[in-house]
N, C-alpha and C positions, 0 to 999 in steps of 0.2 A: 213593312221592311223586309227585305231580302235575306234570308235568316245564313243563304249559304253564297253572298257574293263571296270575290275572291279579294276586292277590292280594298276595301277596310280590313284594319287589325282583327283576329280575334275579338280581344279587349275591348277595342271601342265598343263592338256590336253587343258584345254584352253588356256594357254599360247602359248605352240607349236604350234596349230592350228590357232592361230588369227594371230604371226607371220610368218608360211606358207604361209595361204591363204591371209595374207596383201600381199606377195607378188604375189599371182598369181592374185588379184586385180589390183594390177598396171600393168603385163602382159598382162591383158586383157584390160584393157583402152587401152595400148598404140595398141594393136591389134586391135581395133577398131575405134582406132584414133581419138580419145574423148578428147574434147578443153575444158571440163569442168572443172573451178575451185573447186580443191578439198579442204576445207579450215579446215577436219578434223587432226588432228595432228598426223606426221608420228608412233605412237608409240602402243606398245599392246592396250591399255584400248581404244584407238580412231580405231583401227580399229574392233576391239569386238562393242564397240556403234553404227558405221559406220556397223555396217553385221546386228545386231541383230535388229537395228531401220530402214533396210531396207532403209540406205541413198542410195546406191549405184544404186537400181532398182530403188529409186525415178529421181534419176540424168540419168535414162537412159532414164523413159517417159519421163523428162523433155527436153532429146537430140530429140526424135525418135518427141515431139511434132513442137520442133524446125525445125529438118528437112522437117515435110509435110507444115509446113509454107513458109520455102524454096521452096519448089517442087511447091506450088502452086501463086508463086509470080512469079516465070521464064518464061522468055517469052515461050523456048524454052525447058519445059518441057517432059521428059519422057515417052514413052506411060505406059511402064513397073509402073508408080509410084514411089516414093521417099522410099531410100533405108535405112530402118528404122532396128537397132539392134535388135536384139536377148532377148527377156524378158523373164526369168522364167517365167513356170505355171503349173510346174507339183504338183503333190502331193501324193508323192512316202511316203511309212509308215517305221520308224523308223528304222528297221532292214535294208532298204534298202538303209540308210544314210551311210553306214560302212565307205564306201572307196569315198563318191561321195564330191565332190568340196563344199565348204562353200559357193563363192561367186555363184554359179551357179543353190546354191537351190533357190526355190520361197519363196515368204514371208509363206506361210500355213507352209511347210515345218521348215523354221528357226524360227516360233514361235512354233512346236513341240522339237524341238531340246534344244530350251531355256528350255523352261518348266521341258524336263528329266535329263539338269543339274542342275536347281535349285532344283528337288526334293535330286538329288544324294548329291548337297550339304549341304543342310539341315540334310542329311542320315549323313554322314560324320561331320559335326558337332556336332550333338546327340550324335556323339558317339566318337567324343574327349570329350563332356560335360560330359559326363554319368563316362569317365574314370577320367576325373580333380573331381568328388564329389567323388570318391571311396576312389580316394588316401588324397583328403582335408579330408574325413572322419577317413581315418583310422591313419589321424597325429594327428587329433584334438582327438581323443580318448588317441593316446598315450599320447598330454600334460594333458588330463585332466585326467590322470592315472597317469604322474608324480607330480601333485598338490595335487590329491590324497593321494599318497604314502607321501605328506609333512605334510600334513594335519592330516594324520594317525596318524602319529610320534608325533605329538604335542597333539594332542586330547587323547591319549591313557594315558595321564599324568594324565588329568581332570576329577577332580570327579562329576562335572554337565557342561553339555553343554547347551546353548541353542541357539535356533534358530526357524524361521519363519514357519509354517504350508507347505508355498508355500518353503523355503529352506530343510525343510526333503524331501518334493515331487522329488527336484533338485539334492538331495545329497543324497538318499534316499541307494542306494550302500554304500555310505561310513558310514553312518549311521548302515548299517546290520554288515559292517566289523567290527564296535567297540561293540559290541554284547550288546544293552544297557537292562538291565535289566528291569527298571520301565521309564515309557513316562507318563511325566503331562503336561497336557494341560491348559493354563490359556484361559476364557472365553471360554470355550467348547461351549458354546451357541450360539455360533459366526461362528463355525468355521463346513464347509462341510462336509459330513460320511466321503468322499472319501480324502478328506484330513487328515485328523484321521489315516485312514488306511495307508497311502503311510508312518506315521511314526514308523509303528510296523513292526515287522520282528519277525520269531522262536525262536528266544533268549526274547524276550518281556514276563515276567512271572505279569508284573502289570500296570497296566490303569489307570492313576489317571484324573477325569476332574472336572475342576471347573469352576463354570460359572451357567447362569442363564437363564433357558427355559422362562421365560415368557417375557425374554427383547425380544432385535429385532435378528432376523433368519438370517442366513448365505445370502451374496448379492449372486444373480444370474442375469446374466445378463438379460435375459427372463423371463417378466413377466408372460407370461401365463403359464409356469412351476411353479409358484410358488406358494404358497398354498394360498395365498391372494387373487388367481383370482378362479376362479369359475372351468375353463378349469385343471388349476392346481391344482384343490385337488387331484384329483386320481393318481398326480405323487410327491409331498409334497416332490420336488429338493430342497425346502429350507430349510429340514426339518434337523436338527441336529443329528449326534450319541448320543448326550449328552441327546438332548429331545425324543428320544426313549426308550433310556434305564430308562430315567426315567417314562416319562409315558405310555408306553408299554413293558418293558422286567421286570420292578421290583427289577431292583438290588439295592443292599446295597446301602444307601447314605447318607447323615447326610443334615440337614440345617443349616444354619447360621440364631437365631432369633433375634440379635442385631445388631439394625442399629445406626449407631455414625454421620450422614451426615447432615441431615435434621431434623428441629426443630420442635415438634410436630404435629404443624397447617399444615404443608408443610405433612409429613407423613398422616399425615390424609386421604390424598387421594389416595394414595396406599394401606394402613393400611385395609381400609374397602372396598377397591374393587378386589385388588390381593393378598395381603400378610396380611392375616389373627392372624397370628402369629406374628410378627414382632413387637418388643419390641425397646424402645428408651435407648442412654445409657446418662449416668450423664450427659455428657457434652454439649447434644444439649440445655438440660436443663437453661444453662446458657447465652447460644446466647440472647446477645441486639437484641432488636427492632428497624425496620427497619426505619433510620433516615428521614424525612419527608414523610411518609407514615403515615396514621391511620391507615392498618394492615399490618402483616407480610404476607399475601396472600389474592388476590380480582385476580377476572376474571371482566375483562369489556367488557361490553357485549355491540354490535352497531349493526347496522341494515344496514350499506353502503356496496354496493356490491364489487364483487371484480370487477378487472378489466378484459377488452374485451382481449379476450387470441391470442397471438399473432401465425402466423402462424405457427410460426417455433418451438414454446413452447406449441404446442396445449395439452400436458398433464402435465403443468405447470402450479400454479396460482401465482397472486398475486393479493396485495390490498394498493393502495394505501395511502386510510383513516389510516389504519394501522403503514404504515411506516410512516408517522407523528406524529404519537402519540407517539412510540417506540423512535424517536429521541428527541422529549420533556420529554420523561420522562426519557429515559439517560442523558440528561442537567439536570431536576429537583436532580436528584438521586447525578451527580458530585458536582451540587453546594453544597448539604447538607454532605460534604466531602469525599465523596466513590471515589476510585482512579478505572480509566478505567479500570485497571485488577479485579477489585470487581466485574466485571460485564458481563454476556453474554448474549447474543439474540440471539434466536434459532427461526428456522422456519423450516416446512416439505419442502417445495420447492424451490428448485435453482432459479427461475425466481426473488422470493419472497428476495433473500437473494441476486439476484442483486440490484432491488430494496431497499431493505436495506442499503447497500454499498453506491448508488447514494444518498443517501439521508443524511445518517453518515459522510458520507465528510465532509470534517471539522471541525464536533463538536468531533471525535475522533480520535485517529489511534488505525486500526483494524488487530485484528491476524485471519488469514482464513488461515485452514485444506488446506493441501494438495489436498485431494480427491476433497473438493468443488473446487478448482481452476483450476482442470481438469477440469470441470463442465464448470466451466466459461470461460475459453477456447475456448471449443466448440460453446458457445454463440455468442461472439466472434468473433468464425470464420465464423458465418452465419451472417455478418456485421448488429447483431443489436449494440445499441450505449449504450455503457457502460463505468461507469468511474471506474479503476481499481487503487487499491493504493498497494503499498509494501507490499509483503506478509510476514509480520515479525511475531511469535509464541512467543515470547518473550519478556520480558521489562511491561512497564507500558502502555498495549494496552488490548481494548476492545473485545472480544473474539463473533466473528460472526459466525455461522455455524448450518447449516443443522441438524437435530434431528439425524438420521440418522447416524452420524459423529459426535455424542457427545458423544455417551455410553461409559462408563466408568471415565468420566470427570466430574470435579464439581465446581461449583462459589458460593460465598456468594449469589448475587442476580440475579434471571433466569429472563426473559423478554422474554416471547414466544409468536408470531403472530402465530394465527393460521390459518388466510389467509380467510380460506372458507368461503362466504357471499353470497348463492343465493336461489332464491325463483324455483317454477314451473312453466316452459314455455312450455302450450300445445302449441302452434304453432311449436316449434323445436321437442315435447318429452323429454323433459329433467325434471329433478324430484331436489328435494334439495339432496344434495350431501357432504358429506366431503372426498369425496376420501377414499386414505390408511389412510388417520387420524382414521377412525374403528379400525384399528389392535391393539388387546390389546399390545400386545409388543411395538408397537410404543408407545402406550400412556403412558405405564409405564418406559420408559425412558426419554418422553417429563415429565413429574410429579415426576421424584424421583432424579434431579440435583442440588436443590438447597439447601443450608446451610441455611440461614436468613432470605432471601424474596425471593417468585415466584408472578408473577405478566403475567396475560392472556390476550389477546387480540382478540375477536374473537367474534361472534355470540352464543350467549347461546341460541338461542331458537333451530338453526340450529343442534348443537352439542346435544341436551338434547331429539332429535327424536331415539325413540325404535331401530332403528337399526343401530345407533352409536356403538356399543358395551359397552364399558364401561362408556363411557362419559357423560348417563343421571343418572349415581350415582354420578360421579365426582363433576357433576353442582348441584346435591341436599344434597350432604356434603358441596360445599361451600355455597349456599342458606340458609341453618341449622344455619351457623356460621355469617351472612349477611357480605360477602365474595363476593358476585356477586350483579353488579347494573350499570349502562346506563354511569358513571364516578366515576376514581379514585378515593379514599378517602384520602386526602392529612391533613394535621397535622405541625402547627411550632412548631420546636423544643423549639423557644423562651417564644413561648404562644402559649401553649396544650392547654388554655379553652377557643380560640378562634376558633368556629364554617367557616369551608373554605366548600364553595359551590363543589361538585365533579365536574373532570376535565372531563366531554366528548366530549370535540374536545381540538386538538393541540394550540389552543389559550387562553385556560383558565390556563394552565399552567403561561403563560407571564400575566394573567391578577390577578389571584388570589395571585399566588409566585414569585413575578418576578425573585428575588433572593434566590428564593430557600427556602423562607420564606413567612411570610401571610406579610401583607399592612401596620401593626400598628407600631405606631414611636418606635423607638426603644429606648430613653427615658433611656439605662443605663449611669451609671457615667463614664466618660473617668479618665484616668491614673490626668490628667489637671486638674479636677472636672467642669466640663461643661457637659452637656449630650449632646449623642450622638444626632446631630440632621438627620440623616439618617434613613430611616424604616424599618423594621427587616431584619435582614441580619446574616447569620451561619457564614459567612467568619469572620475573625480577630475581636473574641467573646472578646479577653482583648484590643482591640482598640490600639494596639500598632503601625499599622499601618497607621490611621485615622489622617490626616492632621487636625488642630482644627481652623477653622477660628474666634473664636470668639474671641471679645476682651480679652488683657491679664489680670487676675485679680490677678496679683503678684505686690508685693512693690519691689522698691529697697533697699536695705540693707543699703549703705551709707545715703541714705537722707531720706528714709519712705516715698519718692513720688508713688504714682500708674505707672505703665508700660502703654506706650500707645499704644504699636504695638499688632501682633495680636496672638493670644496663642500659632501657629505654632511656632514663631520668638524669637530669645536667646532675653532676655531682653537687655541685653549690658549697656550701662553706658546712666543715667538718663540725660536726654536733654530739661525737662520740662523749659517754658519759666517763669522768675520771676519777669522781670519789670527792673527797673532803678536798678545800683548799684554802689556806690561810692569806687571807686578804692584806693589802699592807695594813689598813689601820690594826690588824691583830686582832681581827676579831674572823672566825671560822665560816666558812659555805659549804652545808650540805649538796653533794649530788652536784660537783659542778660540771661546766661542759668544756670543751677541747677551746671551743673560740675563746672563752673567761680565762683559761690557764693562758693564752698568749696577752692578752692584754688586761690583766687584772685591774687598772685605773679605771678603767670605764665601768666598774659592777657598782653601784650603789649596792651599801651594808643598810640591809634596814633592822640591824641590832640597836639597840635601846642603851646610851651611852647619857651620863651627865654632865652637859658643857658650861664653863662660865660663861656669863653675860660680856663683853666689852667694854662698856660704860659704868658696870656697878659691878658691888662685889657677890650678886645674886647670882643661882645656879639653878639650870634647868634641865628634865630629861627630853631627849629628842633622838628621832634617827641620828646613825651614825652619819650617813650620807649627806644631811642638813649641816649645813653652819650657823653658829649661833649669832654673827651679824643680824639674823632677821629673826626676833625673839615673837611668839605668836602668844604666849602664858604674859598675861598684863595683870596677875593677881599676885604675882611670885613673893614671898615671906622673905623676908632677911633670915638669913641664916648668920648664927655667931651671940654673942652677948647681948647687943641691940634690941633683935626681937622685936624691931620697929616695921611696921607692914610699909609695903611699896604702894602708893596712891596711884597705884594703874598708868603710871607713866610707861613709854617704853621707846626706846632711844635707836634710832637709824645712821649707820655709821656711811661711809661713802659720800663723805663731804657735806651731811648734812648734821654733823654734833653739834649741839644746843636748840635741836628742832624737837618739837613733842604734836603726838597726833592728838589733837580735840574734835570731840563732836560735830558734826557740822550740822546744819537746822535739820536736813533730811537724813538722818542718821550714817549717813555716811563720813570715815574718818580723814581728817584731811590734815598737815602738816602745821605747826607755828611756830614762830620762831621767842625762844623764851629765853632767861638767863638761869644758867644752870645753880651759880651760885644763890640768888636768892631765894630758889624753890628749897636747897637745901639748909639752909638759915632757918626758914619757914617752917620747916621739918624740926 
């Protein structure tokens, strides 16, 4: 056989040729009369192992060694020597394999031979792969030319479509076929040249984009293309179609100089460092003042560094002093009524925002951005130890996320860590720093989210160095307004013109408010009129839910005695103690109570009084409260002259006179009707 046609599979050829030369391997054992156990299995794939792993020539040195051990054990050895098989050892090249025996090459040999049918089969499956993509390609085309064609039919109705930057790029054909005349862009500021463009086509006669160059730049994956880094300014990949054209091509564009989001104080600091123009409308005007706060905006400025940056996060920070404080003053903020959705906490770094997370446990449930929880993922998966909660965007939850991943969003009250905290370490080289926090755009989307109140966290003297960018105006608008200082300025809603020391560590919250209020007794009138004896507290300001332990200071309405239980407590029926009280029948009660003195009929006497009988002239002692219609003494003695005993009769009046009770078989008594007079004859 042709060991290198081109003709035939691989495969086949090795199938025919393994079962060939299995057999002419077994010809040849028994030709050579070889007692070797062969323990490979009679079938193609064991005799292909058996050829290629060169079992056959091991089993022959293993005969040919056996034999000279033989030859040299016999008394009566050979002179010729012991008669040892036949070993390959040629090493004949590839062309000269054509027609020559499998089992009869040498091992050099059968591992060339290997080697040019593994390449041939590799050759040969390349090139079924190569035809399975042509044909997967050219069916996936037709179905997504038949979803096309559905998609057509239905869009061609619509007079606005819309869709994703990254779905025109995808769809971007089907997109030319509906000829769209005008393409708007929302947040052009956001969004890559090249993605811009993948949405235009020949028919495109207008460009509308809206959006805002000074926020934050299209993401790229690659920092050093980006124009934040040094390397990437001369390629400004993050640079927008939107922020060219406006600040390099000049075309037509209008601003927007009324802002409706942010209340004055808050504006302020975009107002005088970016947007110059930028006018407030009626209604920020009216925004409340931020509930236990002294301003609607303070940056708190602290001196504790950040923390040692972990390996895996070396271009990550965080701080832990920080996220202490951000979690006390989210408790301070709830207790003074603000619902977790009132509220977000923003920080530039992920590390920063798991840290946040671990620490927020349980004082809220948190809504975290898609994007960050990739983020944290990844974390994650480099087994640092993080505690992760339900990623819910909705409901009454606390809204945590990345600056970055806020644009466009807004909360009554913002809470921003700013994280960066370090000094200069010549030993390393390292200089004070805040990172990408310089990028004007970032800062002006980290200062222009809130409605009510912003509130900072971070190093002012760090943030207030010349080559911050914007930040050392930031910190001398809020300085101007005494808006910056070492702790919070905190305020009872209860009592404004009580003086609260500032909060600069996470424990003067619990010390100065514990409730969310200042220390002084809270001293209003309860609904009961007793005052509140608990110390200032916002929670359940009409006391309607305040248990009132004090005593009751209500009368009763029947008798005008005082209540003696305790204000919580229904008054109920008066039980005051009144002393001795003479009952009608004239006989005395120790220790009576208030209800017995208005209705003395109802007290059964259980004084010990002797009543006569009704039907005889017998007497008997019995409670006072009993009557003697129902006599229970059936032994009673006549009393008087007589002296004649009573035969255990005993007489029931209520319309039953002349009836007497007898035994009945089962000892129970039962009525009979008797004559009275003859019983007393009888007597």
């Amino acid at each position: 056989m042709d060991l290198q046609s081109p003709q035939p599979s691989v495969a086949s050829i090795l199938r025919v040729v393994a079962k060939e030369n299995g057999e002419q391997h077994l010809s040849l054992k028994q030709g050579h009369r070889m007692s070797i156990a062969d323990d490979q299995p009679k079938t193609i794939e064991g005799n292909y192992l058996l050829w290629s792993s060169c079992g056959d020539l091991k089993q022959i040195e293993k005969e040919n060694e056996n034999r000279k051990k033989m030859w040299k054990n016999s008394k009566a050895g050979s002179s010729r020597g012991p008669t040892l098989l036949p070993l390959p050892s040629t090493a004949r090249q590839l062309s000269q394999l054509r027609q020559a025996g499998l089992w009869a090459m040498s091992q050099w040999e059968r591992k060339q031979l290997v080697k040019f049918w593994v390449e041939e089969a590799e050759k040969e499956i390349q090139t079924n792969h190569t035809q399975l993509m042509e044909r997967m390609q050219t069916r996936s085309t037709a179905v997504d030319d038949a979803r096309d064609a559905i998609r057509r039919a239905i869009l061609r109705n619509a007079q606005v479509i819309g869709v994703t930057t990254y779905g025109a790029a995808k769809h971007q054909t089907l997109i030319a076929t509906l000829q769209p005349k005008i393409v708007i862009c929302e947040e052009a500021g956001e969004v890559l040249e090249s993605h811009i463009l993948t949405a235009l086509s020949k028919f495109t006669q207008h460009l509308i984009l809206i959006g805002d160059h000074l926020q934050l730049r299209p993401k790229i994956s690659t920092y050093e293309l980006s124009s934040e880094s040094r390397q990437g300014q001369q390629y400004n990949l993050d640079r927008s179609l939107f922020e060219r054209l406006i600040t390099t091509a000049k075309v037509p564009s209008s601003l927007l100089t009324t802002q409706r989001r942010m209340r004055p104080e808050i504006c302020n600091m975009v107002r005088h460092t970016l947007y110059p123009k930028l006018v407030d409308g009626e209604n920020v005007l009216k925004y409340p003042n931020v509930s236990g706060m002294a301003t609607n905006v303070f940056f708190m400025s602290h001196s504790h560094p950040e923390d040692r940056r972990d390996q895996y996060l070396a271009l990550s920070a965080s701080n832990t002093f920080e996220a202490k404080m951000v979690k006390e003053l989210v408790q301070h903020l709830l207790k003074n009524g603000y619902q977790q959705s009132n509220i977000a906490v923003l920080t530039p770094y992920i590390n920063q925002l798991t840290k946040l997370r671990d620490t927020l446990h349980g004082t809220a449930q948190l809504a975290i951005d898609e994007r960050d929880q990739e983020q944290l993922d990844e974390i994650k998966d480099k087994n640092i130890t993080v505690t992760f909660v339900n990623n819910q965007s909705t409901g009454n939850r606390l809204t945590l996320r990345t600056i970055d991943n806020y644009q466009g969003e807004e909360a009554d009250i913002i809470i921003v860590s700013l994280v960066r905290s370090n000094t200069r370490d010549d030993e390393h080289g390292w200089s004070p720093t805040i990172g990408f926090l310089r990028s004007p755009n970032r800062t002006s989307v980290l200062l222009s989210r809130a409605r009510h109140g912003m509130y900072l966290i971070g190093n002012a003297a760090l943030m207030n160095q010349p080559q911050n960018g914007i930040w050392p105006k930031v910190t001398t608008e809020l300085g101007k307004n005494g808006c910056i200082g070492e702790g919070f300025l905190l305020r009872c809603r209860n009592h404004p013109h009580i003086e609260i020391p500032p909060a600069s560590n996470p424990e003067a919250f619990k010390t100065y408010m514990p409730n969310g209020s200042c220390t002084m007794p809270c001293s209003m009138l309860m609904p009961c009129g007793h005052k509140c004896p608990r110390i200032c507290h916002f929670d359940d300001q009409e006391h309607k839910n305040f248990k009132c332990q004090e005593p009751c200071a209500r009368f009763h309405q029947l008798c005008g005695h005082p209540c003696t239980k305790q204000c919580i407590e229904d008054c109920g029926d008066c039980h005051l103690p009144i002393g001795n009280l003479i009952l009608p029948c004239g006989h005395k009660l120790e220790s009576a109570s208030c209800p017995q003195k208005r209705n003395p009929y109802i007290i059964q006497c259980k004084e010990r009084a002797i009543k006569r009988l009704p039907h005889c002239e017998h007497e008997i002692e019995m409670d006072c409260c009993k009557s003697a219609r129902v006599v229970t003494n059936v032994n009673q003695n006549h009393s008087g002259p007589s002296r004649t005993a009573c035969i255990g009769l005993f007489f029931q009046t209520r319309g039953l006179a002349g009836q007497r009770t007898v035994p009945a078989s089962n000892g129970v008594r039962r009525p009979s009707i008797v004559d009275i007079s003859v019983m007393r004859r009888a007597i």
